[in-house]
C-alpha positions in Angstrom: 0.6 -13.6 -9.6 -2.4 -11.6 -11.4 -0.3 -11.3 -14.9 1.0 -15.0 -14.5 -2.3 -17.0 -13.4 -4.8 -14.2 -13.4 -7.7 -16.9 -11.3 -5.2 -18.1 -8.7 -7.5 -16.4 -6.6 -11.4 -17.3 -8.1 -14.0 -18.5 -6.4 -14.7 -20.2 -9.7 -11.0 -22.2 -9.8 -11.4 -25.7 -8.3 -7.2 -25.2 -8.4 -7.4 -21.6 -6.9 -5.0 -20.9 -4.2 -6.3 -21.0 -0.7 -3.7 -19.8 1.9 -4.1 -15.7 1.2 -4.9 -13.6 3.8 -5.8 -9.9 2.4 -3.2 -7.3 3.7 -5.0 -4.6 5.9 -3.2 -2.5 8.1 0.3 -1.4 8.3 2.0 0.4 11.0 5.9 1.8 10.9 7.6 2.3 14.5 10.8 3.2 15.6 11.7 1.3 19.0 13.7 2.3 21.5 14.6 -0.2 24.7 11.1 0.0 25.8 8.7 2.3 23.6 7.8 2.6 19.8 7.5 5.4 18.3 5.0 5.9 15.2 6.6 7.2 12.0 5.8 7.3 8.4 6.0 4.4 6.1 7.4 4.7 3.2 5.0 4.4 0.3 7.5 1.2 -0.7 5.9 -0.2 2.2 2.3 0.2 1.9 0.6 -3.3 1.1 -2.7 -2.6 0.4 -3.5 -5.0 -2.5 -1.3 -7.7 -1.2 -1.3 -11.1 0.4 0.3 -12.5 3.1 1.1 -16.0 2.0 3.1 -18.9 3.3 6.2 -19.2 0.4 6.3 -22.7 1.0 2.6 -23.7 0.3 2.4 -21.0 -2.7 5.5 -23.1 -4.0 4.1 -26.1 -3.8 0.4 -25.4 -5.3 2.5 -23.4 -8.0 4.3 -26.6 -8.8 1.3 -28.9 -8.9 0.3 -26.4 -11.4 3.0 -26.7 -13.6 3.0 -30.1 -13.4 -0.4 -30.3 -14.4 0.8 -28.6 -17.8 4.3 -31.6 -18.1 6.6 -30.2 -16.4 9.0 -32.3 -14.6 10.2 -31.3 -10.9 12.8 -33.2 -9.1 12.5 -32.1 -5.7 15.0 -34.3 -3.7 18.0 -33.8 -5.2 20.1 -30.7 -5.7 22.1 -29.1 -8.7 25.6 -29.2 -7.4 27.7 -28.3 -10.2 27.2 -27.2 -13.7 28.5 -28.9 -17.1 30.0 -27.2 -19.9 30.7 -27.9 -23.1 33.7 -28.1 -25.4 33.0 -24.6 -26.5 32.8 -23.1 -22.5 29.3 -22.5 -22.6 26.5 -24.2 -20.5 25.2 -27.5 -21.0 23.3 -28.2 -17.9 24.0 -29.0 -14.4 24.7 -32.1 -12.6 23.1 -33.5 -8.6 26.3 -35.3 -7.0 26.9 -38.5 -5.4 25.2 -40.0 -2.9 26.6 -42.5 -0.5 29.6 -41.2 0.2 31.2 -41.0 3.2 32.6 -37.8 5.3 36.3 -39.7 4.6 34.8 -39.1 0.7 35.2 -42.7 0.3 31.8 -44.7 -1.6 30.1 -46.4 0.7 27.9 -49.8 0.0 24.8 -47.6 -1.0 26.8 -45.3 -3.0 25.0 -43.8 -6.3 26.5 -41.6 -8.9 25.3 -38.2 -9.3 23.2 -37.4 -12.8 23.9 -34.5 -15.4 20.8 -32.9 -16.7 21.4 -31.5 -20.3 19.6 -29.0 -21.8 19.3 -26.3 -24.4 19.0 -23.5 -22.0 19.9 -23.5 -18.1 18.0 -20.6 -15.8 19.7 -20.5 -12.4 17.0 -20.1 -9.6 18.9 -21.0 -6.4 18.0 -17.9 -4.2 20.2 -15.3 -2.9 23.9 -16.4 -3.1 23.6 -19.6 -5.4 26.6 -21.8 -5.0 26.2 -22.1 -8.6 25.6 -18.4 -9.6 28.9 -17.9 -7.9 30.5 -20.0 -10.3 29.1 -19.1 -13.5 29.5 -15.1 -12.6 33.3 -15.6 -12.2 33.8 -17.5 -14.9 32.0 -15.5 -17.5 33.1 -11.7 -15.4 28.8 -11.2 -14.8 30.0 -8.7 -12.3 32.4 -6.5 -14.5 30.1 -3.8 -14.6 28.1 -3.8 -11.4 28.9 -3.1 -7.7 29.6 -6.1 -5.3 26.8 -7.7 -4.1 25.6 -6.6 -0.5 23.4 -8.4 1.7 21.3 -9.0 5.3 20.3 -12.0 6.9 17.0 -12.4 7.9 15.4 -14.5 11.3 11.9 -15.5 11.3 9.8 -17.3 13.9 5.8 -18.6 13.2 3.8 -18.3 16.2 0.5 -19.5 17.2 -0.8 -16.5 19.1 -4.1 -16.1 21.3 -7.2 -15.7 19.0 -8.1 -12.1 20.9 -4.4 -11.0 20.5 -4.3 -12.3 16.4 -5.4 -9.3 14.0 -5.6 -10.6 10.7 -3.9 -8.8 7.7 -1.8 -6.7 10.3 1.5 -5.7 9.0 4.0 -4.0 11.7 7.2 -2.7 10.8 10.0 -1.3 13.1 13.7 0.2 13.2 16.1 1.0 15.8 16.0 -1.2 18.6 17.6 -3.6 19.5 20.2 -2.7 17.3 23.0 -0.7 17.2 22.9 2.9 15.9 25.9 1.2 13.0 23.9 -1.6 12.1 21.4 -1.7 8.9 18.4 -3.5 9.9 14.7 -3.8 10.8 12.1 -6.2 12.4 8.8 -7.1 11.1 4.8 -9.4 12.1 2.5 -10.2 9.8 -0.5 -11.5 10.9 -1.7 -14.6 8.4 -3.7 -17.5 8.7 -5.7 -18.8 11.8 -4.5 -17.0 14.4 -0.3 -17.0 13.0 2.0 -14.7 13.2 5.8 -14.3 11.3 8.0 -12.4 13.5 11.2 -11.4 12.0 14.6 -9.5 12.5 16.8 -8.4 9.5 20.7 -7.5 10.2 21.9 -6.2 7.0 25.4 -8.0 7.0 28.2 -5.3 6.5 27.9 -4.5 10.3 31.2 -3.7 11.7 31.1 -5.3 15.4 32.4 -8.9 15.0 31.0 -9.7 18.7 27.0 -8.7 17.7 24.9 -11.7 17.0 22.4 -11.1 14.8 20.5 -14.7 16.4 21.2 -12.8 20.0 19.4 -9.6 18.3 16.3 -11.3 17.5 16.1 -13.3 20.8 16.2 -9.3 22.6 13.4 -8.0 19.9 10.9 -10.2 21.3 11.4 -9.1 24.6 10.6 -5.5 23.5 6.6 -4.6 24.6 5.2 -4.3 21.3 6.3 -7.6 19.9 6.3 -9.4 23.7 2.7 -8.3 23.7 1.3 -10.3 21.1 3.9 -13.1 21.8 3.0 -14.1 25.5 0.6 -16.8 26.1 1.5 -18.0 22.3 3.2 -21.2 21.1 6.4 -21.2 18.6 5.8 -23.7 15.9 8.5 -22.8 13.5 12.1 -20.9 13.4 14.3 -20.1 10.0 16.8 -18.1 8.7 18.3 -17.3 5.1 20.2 -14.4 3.2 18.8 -11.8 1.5 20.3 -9.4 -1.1 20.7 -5.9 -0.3 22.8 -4.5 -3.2 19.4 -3.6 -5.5 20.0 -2.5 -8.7 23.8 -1.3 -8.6 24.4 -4.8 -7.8 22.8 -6.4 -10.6 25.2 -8.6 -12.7 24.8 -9.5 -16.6 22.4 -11.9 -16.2 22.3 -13.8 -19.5 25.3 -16.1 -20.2 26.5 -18.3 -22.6 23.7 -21.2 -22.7 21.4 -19.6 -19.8 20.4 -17.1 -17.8 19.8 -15.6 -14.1 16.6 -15.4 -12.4 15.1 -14.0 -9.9 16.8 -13.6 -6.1 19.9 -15.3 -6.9 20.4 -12.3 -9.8 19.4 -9.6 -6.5 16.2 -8.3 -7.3 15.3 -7.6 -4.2 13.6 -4.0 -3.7 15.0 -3.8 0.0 12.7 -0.3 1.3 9.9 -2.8 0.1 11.9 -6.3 2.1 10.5 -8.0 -1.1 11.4 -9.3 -3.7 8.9 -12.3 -4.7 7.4 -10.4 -7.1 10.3 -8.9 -9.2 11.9 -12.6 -8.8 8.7 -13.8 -10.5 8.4 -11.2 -12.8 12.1 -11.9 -14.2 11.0 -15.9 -14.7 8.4 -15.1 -16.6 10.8 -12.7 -18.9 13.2 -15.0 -19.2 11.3 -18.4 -20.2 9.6 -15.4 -23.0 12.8 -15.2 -24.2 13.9 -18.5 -24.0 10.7 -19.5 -26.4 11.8 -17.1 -29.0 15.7 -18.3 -28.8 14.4 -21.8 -28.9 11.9 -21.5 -32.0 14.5 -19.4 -33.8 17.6 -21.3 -33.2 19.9 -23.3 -35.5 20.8 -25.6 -32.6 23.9 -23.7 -32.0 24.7 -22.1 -28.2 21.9 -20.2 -27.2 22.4 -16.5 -26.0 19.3 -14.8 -24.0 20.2 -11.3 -25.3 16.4 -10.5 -25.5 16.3 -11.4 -21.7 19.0 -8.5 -20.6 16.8 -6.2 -22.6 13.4 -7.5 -21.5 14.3 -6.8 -18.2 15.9 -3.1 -18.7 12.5 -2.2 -20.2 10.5 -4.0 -17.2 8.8 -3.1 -14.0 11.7 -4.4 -11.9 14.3 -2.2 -13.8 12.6 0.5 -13.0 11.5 -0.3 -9.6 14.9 -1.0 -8.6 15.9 2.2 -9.8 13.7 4.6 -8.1 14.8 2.9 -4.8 18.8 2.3 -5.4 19.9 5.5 -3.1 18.0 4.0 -0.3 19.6 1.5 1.1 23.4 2.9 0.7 22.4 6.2 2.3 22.7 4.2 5.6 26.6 3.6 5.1 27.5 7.3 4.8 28.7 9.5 7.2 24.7 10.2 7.9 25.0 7.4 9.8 21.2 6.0 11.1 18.8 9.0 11.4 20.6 10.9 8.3 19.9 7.5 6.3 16.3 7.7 7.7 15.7 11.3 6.8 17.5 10.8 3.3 15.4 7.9 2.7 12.1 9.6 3.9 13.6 12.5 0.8 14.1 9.6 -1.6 10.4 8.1 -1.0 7.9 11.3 -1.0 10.4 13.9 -2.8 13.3 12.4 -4.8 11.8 9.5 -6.1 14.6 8.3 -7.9 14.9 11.1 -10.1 18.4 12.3 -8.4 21.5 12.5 -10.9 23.5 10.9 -8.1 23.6 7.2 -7.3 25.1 6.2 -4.2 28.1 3.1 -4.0 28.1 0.6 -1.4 30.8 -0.5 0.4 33.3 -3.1 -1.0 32.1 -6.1 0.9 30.2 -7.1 3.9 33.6 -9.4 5.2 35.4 -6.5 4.2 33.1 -4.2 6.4 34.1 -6.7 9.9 36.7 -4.6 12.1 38.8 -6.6 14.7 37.4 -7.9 17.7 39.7 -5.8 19.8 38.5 -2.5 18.5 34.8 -3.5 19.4 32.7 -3.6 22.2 32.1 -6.9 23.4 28.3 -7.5 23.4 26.8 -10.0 26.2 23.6 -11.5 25.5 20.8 -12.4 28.4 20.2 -15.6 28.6 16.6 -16.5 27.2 13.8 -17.3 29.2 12.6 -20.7 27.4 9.1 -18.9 26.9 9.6 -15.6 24.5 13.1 -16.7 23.6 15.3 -19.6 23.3 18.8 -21.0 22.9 19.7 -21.6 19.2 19.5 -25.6 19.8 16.0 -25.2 20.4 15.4 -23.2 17.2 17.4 -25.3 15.0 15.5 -28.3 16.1 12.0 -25.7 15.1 13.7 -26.0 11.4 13.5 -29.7 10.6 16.6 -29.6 9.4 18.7 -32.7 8.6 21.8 -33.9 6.9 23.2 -37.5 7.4 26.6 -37.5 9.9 28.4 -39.8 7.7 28.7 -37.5 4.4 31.8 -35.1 3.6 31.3 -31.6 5.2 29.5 -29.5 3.1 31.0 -26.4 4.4 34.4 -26.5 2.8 37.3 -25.2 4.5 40.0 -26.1 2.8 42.4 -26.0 6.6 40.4 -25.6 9.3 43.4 -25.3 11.6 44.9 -22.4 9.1 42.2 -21.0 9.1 41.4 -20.8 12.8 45.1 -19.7 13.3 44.3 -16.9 11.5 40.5 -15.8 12.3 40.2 -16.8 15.8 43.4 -14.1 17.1 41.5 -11.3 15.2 37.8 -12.0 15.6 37.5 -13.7 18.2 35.1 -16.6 17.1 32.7 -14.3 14.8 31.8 -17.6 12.9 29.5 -18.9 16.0 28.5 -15.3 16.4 27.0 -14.7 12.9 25.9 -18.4 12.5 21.7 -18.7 13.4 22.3 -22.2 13.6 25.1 -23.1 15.9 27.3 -24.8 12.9 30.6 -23.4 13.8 32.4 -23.5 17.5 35.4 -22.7 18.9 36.2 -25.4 21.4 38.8 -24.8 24.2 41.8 -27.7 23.5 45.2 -26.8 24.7 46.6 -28.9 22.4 46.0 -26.4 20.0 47.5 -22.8 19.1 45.6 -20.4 20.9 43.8 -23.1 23.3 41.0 -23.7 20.8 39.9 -25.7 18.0 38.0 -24.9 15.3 34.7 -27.2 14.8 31.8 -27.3 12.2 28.4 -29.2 13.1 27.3 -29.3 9.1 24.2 -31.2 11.2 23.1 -28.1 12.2 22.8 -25.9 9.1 19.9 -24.6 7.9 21.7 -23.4 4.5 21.2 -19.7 5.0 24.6 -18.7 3.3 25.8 -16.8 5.9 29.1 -17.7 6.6 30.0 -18.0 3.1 29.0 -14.4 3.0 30.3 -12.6 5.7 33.3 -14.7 7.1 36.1 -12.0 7.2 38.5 -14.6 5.7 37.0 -16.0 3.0 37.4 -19.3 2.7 34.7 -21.0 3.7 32.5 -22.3 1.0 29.0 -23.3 1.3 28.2 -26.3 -1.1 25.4 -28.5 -1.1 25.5 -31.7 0.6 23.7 -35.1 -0.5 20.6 -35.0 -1.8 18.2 -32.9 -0.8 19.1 -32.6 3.0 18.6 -29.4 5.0 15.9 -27.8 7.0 12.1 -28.4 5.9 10.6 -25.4 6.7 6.5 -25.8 7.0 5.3 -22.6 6.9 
């Protein structure tokens, strides 16, 4: 933020932002059922120097800025699928149809969708683009990297008591409440007036297709040092999204003919850190440098961002990424939990990235699910209504709406064949992964096995779960109409 708008902060900018809250304190704990334990931080961790912001207001100021300098933002409709030209390379992307029915038949208010040419097209989407998908198989993006991993994380806002609220606060934790084969971590910042952002993050090769990872959250809360600052406090606000995990021996080639990736949907995530703002960013700026010098150069042929792949091997987040890439992967040996604590602990004050080795991940988090019958089945408490809450009640926290008369936009190409075949095996993971309630096995003896397989597409609150970490593979999230989904306020 300093390097791209160095007064977003002055006293002296009518325009400055005003939602920062300096960082101040940060605290690491490992919990078990009932106690936290204190324990070093890794260095990757320390925020002194930072800001606790809401993302969604430091969007929106950032795009009153831009459009202050003529830059055109189109914020209710979304990009669902990209045009090419003759050649195979990128001509721009295109929103789709509106007014259509869930029979995919126009209705009376039907409107066609719009293409958007243009000379060069950066993919921004966020971790797991439905459009980054396509343009990484079709031009092999991933030939020389490692499959993409990934978590999902679960965040509440709470409006706490003012003697209880600690601004600038940062509290980390591992362990508890997951399980000792389960990547993950919780989190509270204080921010604001008397706010707090809880979260939990379940990195999303865990093996146990009857965990939860909304059921996991609901059980942290309940844990003394988060309950503590909780009780007597008001929850204004629930989300949940994917984040990418891979780090740097996930990152595709990320220029391609006609455009570019940036930013989260390209996994620059530094996941020690759980951030990955900054490096998204950083890579924005990098590639619209580029993009200047391809325009003001070029014959008006396809443009190739070649400077951009090399801007970003000689930039901060290359390296950043690279000091940190053992990290994360030293969880999934045989190590197991503590041994990925204590390596990590080695790669943060000792190693610091210097190591000849560098660790592989696994092959895929749906590859990483084991059947339901070799698991332990895992039975949830019922929540209380006051610390936790049934997943209804959060979705509603979300905002989240799509019209019910609009094709699904979680596309399963046979939801009966694919029930026949996921539901013997894993027992209804789908509702088990979901934080949103979309999917649901419903008893119908009609059916084989007794159940049928239903999606509320109502419900979703586009966190590209399922299209992640469904063991079968074939569920695709796509965008639906317009610019429906959840509105998230803070």
């Amino acid at each position: 933020m300093n390097e791209l708008l160095p007064d977003w902060l002055s006293e002296d900018n009518p325009s400055r932002f005003e939602g920062a809250t300096a960082a101040k304190d940060d605290k690491m704990r490992f919990l078990t059922k009932d106690s936290a334990y204190p324990i070093p931080a890794p260095p990757q961790m320390h925020n002194h120097g930072n800001y606790i912001i809401s993302l969604n207001e430091l969007t929106k100021w950032l795009g009153e800025r831009a459009e202050e300098l003529g830059v055109e933002i189109y914020p209710g409709f979304a990009a669902s699928e990209l045009v090419y030209k003759s050649d195979g390379s990128v001509l721009g992307v295109a929103t789709n149809d509106l007014g259509v029915g869930r029979d995919g038949k126009a209705k009376d208010n039907f409107e066609r969708g719009m293409e958007f040419h243009a000379r060069i097209t950066l993919l921004a989407e966020g971790c797991h683009g439905s459009l980054t998908k396509q343009v990484i198989k079709k031009y092999d993006l991933r030939r020389n990297s490692q499959p993409q991993t990934y978590g999902i994380g679960l965040k509440e806002v709470w409006e706490i008591q003012p003697e209880k609220f600690k601004p600038g606060e940062i509290v980390h934790s591992m362990g508890y409440p997951l399980p000792k084969d389960t990547y993950g971590g919780a989190f509270m910042y204080h921010f604001g007036d008397n706010m707090v952002t809880l979260g939990l993050v379940v990195g999303l090769d865990y093996p146990n297709p009857w965990l939860s990872p909304y059921g996991e959250f609901q059980k942290l809360k309940h844990h003394p040092l988060y309950k503590e600052v909780l009780e007597g406090g008001k929850c204004i606000s629930y989300g949940a999204r994917a984040l990418n995990e891979g780090g740097f021996q996930s990152i595709p080639k990320c220029a391609f003919p006609g455009g570019a990736l940036i930013g989260d949907t390209a996994g620059f995530l530094n996941v020690p850190k759980i951030k990955g703002t900054h490096t998204a960013m950083k890579s924005g700026m990098l590639a619209a440098e580029s993009a200047f010098s391809a325009l003001k150069d070029d014959d008006k042929g396809t443009v190739f961002l070649f400077d951009y792949e090399d801007a970003l091997r000689k930039s901060s987040i290359w390296k950043e990424l690279y000091e940190v890439r053992n990290m994360r992967p030293s969880f999934n040996t045989p190590l197991g939990l503590y041994g990925g604590i204590i390596y990590s602990g080695l790669e943060a004050y000792l190693f610091k990235g210097k190591t000849p080795w560098t660790l592989k991940h696994h092959s895929t988090d749906a590859a990483a699910t084991k059947l339901a019958s070799e698991c332990e089945k895992i039975e949830y408490p019922k929540p209380d209504g006051v610390i936790s809450f049934d997943i209804l009640t959060s979705v509603s926290r979300t905002g989240t709406n799509h019209e019910e008369d609009q094709p699904v936009h979680l596309q399963v190409e046979d939801w009966d064949k694919h029930k026949d075949v996921a539901w013997p095996k894993y027992q209804g993971v789908e509702n088990r992964f979901c934080p949103a309630g979309v999917y649901e096995y419903v008893e119908d003896p009609s059916k084989e096995h007794g159940v049928r397989f239903q999606i509320n597409s109502q419900n979703c609150i586009h966190c590209k779960t399922c299209d992640i970490k469904v063991p079968t593979q074939d569920i695709n999230w796509q965008t639906p109409q317009g610019g429906e989904g959840p509105k998230y306020v803070m």
